[in-house]
N, C-alpha and C positions, 0 to 999 in steps of 0.2 A: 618633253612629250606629255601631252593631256593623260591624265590620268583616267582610265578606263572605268574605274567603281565611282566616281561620280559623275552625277548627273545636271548639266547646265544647263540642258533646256529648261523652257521657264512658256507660260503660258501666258498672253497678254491681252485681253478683249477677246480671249475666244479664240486665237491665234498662238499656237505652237512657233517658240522662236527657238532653232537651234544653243543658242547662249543669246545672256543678256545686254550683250554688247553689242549696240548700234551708233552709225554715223548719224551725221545731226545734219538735219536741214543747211544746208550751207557749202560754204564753197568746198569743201571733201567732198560732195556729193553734187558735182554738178553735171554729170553724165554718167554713161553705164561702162565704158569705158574705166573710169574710174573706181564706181561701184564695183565693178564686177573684180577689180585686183585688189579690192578688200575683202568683200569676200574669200576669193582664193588666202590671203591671209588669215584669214578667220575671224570675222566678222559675221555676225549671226543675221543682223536686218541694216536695214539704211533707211533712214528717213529722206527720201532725194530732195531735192531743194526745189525750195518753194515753185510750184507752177502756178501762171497768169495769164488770162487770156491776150489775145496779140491785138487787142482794142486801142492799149495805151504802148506806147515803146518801150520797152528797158532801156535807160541808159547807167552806167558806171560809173560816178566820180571816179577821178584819176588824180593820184592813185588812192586806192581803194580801201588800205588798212596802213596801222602803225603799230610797230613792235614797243610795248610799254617794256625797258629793262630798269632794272634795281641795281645799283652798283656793279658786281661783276656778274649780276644773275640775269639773262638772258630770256628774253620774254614770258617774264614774270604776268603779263596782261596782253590782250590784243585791242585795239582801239580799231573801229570798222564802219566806212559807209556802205559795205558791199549793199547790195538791191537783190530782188526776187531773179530768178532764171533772167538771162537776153539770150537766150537761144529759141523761143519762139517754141509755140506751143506742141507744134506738129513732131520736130525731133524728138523732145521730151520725151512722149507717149512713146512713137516708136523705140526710144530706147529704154521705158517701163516695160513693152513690152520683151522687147528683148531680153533683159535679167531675167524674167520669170521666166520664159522658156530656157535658158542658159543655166539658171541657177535654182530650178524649182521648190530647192529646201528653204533657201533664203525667203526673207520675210522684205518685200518692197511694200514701204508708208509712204503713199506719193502728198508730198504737203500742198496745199494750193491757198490761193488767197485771192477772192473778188473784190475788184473794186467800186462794185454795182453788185444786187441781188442776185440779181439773173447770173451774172456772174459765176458767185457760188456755187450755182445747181449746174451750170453749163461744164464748168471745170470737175464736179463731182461725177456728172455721167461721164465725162471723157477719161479718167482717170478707172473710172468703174470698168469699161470697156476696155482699156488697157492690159487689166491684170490687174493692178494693185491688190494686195492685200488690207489694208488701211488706209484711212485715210486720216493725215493732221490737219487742221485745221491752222491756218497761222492767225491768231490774234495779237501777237505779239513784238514782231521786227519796230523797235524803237525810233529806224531813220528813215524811215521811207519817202523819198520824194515825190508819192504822188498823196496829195491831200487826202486827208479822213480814211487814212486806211493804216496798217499793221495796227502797232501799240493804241491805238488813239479810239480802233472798234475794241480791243481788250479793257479800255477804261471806262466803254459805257455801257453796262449788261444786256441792257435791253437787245444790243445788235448781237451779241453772242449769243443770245438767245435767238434771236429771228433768222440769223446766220447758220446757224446749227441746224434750225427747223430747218430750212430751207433743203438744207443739204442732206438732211436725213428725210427728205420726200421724194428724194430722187435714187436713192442709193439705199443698197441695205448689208452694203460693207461695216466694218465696224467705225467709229469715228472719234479722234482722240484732238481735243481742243488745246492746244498750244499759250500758255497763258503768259503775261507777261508779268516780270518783276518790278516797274514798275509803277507799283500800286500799294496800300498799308493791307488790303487783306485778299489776300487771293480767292479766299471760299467763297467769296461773292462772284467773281463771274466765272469759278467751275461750277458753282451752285447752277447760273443761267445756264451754262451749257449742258448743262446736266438736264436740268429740263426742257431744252432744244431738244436733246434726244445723247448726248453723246455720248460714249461706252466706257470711255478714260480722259485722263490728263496726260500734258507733258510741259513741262515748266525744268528751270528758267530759259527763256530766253536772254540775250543779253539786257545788260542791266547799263542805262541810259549816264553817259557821263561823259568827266572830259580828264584824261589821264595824262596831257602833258601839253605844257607852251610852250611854243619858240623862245626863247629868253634874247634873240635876234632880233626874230620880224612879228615879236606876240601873236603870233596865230598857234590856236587848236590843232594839236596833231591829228588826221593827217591834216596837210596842209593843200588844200584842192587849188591851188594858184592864188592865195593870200587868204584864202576864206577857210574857218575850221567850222565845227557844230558839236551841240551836243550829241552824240551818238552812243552804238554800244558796244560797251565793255566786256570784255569775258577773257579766261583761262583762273590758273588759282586761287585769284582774289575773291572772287563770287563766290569758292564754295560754301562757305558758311551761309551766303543768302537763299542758295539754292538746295540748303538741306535745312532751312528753316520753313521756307513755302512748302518741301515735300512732308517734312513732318505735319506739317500744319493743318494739311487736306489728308495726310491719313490717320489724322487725329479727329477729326470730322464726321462720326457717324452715320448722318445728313446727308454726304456726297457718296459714302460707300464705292469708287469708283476707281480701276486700278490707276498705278500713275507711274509715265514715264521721265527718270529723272535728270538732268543735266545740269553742267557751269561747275566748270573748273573741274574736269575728271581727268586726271594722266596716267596714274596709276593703277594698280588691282586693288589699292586701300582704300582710293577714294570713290572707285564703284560700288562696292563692298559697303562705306557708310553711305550712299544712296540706298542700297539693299533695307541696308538695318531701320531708315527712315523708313522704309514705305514703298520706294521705288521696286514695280518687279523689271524692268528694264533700265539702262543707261545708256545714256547717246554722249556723245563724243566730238567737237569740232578742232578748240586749241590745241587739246592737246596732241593730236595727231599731226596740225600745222607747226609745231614743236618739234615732233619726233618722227610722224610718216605712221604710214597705218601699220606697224612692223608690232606698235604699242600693245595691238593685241594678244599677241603669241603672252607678252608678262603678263599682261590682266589674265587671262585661261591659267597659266600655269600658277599665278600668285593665288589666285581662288580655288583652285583646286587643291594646293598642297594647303590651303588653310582649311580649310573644307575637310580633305582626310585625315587633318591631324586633329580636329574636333569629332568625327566620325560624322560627320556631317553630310549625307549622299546625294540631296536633292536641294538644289541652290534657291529653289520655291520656299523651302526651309528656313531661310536666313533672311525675307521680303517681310519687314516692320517687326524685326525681332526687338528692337530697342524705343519703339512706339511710346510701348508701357513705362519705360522711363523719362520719357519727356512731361517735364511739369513745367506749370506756373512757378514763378523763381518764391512765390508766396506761402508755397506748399513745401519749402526745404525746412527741416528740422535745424530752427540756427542755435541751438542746446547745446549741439553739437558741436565743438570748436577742436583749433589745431594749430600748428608751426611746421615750421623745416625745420629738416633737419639735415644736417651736414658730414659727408664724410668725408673729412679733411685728409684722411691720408690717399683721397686721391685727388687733393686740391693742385693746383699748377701757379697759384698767388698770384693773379691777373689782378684780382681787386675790383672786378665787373661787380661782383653781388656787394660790396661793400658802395662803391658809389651810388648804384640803382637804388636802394636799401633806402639810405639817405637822402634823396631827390626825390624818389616818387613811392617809398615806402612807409616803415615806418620807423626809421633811424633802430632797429633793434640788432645792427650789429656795431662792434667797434674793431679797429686794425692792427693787428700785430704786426709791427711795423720790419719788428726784427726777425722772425717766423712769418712774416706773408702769410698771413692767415687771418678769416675774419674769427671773428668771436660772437657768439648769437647770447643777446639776454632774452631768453625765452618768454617772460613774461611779459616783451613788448613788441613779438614777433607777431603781426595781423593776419598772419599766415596768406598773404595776395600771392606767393611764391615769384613775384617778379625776379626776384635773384636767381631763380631756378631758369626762366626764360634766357638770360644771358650767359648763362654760366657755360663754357667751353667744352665741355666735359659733360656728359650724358650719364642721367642718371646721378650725378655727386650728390646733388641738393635732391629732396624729398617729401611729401608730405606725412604728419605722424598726427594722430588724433591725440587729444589732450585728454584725462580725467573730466567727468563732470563737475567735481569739484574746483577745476584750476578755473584762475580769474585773471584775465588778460589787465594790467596796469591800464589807465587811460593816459591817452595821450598828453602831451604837458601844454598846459596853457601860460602864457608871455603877458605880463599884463595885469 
């Protein structure tokens, strides 16, 4: 049960969300039907998926996604050519309108994407008219089949800018520009959208690649009838991307603009380190195509019991509390030095940190062959703790800071 003394709502461009927990543009959100029994789950907004005027057709590569797995770990990635809405512009609206009257607390972000100017403004008053509460703007969808449109206006600013304008002369909703990853600096076109007019961010979208071959018939997964593509990528792997772009823009002083964050969220940990970056909201795709929108109920209860047990009452509280420690890797004090350390009496003598050590360390332990145990000479340990990555056992290996006086041996040279 949600804990009653804190407080999830979170405020977003001017917009009151019940909690920070939204669906993401995409196939979770492809009607209100759907919408509407995440919400009843408890889901606070929904980004609906992308609307398009009915100028150009939808169609779907078939089939549409591939399940990236890791050994016995189970869609570890999603590989995806899905495309904007093909349900045609008219349902959409009516069923935008329908959540808001159904769901009035809930927070509808109708996303849209022109493929012509006029476009823009056409889909932003119909959308305005609807109900929407925001609007996303999509610069970002990496595979889109129809030329010069998702990822491809996110990589020329100029059009995010004019695209933004555009849409912010017709609408005086709030407007949250979708950016893609990518690109090497994202500040550059929330910069443009920012002076389009826009209110916020929300980044990542999928990130553009190719996650698996037939080792059969070499085609790109999915495999569209012999044909693969680069396309995009998402669930766990990206989150480190997608908390580097959010830090990045709320490190920014220049943009000043809230931001909503996504790629690779399952958990209440991994929304939580969006929080800490910057993000006052988190959207949600893989990992509900993982688990089902059920994922919410843990994110509310894991934030919340984290939450009371810091005293922590307002989740607004916890949006770029770790900002301040994101540096240039320039600015680390490297005076400061260190090792693992080892508690052997909970060792299991697997001998993982002894090989790793040796291959990709820096040879600083040796094997007790007859006790399974390693042995650490401290004064050759680089402290990269890779032993600690493999090691079976949680928590055994450690890190310990050294004296400034200790002095790490150098490495031996052959030769």
């Amino acid at each position: 049960m949600p804990n009653k003394t804190i407080d999830l709502s979170i405020d977003f461009c001017g917009v009151r969300f019940l909690n920070p927990f939204l669906l993401s543009s995409s196939p979770v959100s492809n009607s209100a039907e759907m919408v509407g029994r995440a919400f009843e789950a408890g889901w606070g907004g929904v980004a609906y998926k992308t609307l398009v005027t009915d100028r150009i057709p939808i169609h779907h590569p078939s089939p549409r996604m591939h399940g990236y797995h890791y050994g016995d770990a189970r869609l570890v990635g999603l590989q995806n050519v899905e495309q904007t809405t093909d349900r045609g512009l008219e349902p959409n609206l009516r069923d935008i309108a329908w959540l808001k009257k159904k769901y009035p607390k809930h927070i509808v972000m109708a996303s849209i994407m022109g493929f012509a100017n006029q476009e823009w403004a056409d889909l932003a008053k119909a959308c305005t008219d609807a109900g929407a509460d925001l609007l996303e703007l999509n610069f970002s969808c990496p595979h889109m089949t129809v030329e010069g449109s998702g990822y491809k206006v996110g990589q020329a600013f100029d059009l995010v800018q004019k695209f933004t304008e555009t849409v912010r002369n017709v609408t005086k909703l709030p407007l949250v520009a979708k950016m893609t990853p990518n690109i090497a600096d994202m500040n550059e076109p929330a910069m443009a959208a920012k002076r389009g007019g826009a209110n916020g961010i929300s980044a990542i979208n999928t990130v553009g690649g190719i996650s698996e071959v037939g080792l059969d018939d070499y085609v790109p997964r999915p495999n569209v009838f012999g044909k693969g593509a680069m396309s995009g990528y998402s669930g766990p792997a990206v989150k480190p991307i997608g908390l580097k772009f959010i830090a990045q823009m709320a490190k920014n002083p220049d943009l000043g603009l809230p931001l909503s964050g996504m790629g690779g969220v399952e958990t209440w940990v991994d929304a939580l380190e969006y929080l800490l970056v910057g993000a006052s909201t988190v959207q949600v795709t893989t990992g509900i195509i993982h688990y089902g929108y059920r994922i919410v109920e843990d994110m509310i209860e894991g934030l919340s019991d984290y939450m009371a047990q810091r005293k922590i009452k307002r989740v607004a509280d916890l949006v770029g509390k770790a900002v301040r420690n994101v540096h240039e890797t320039g600015e680390f004090d490297v005076m400061r030095q260190g090792i693992a350390q080892y508690d052997l009496d909970r060792c299991v003598g697997c001998g993982q940190c002894y090989i790793v050590c040796r291959d990709a360390g820096g040879s600083a332990l040796e094997w007790d062959a007859k006790k399974r145990r390693p042995q650490l000479d401290e004064d050759t340990c680089l402290s990269c703790m890779v032993c600690s990555f493999v090691c079976p056992v949680t928590g055994l290996i450690s890190f310990k800071e050294m004296p400034r006086t200790w002095k790490r041996k150098p490495t031996v040279t052959l030769g």
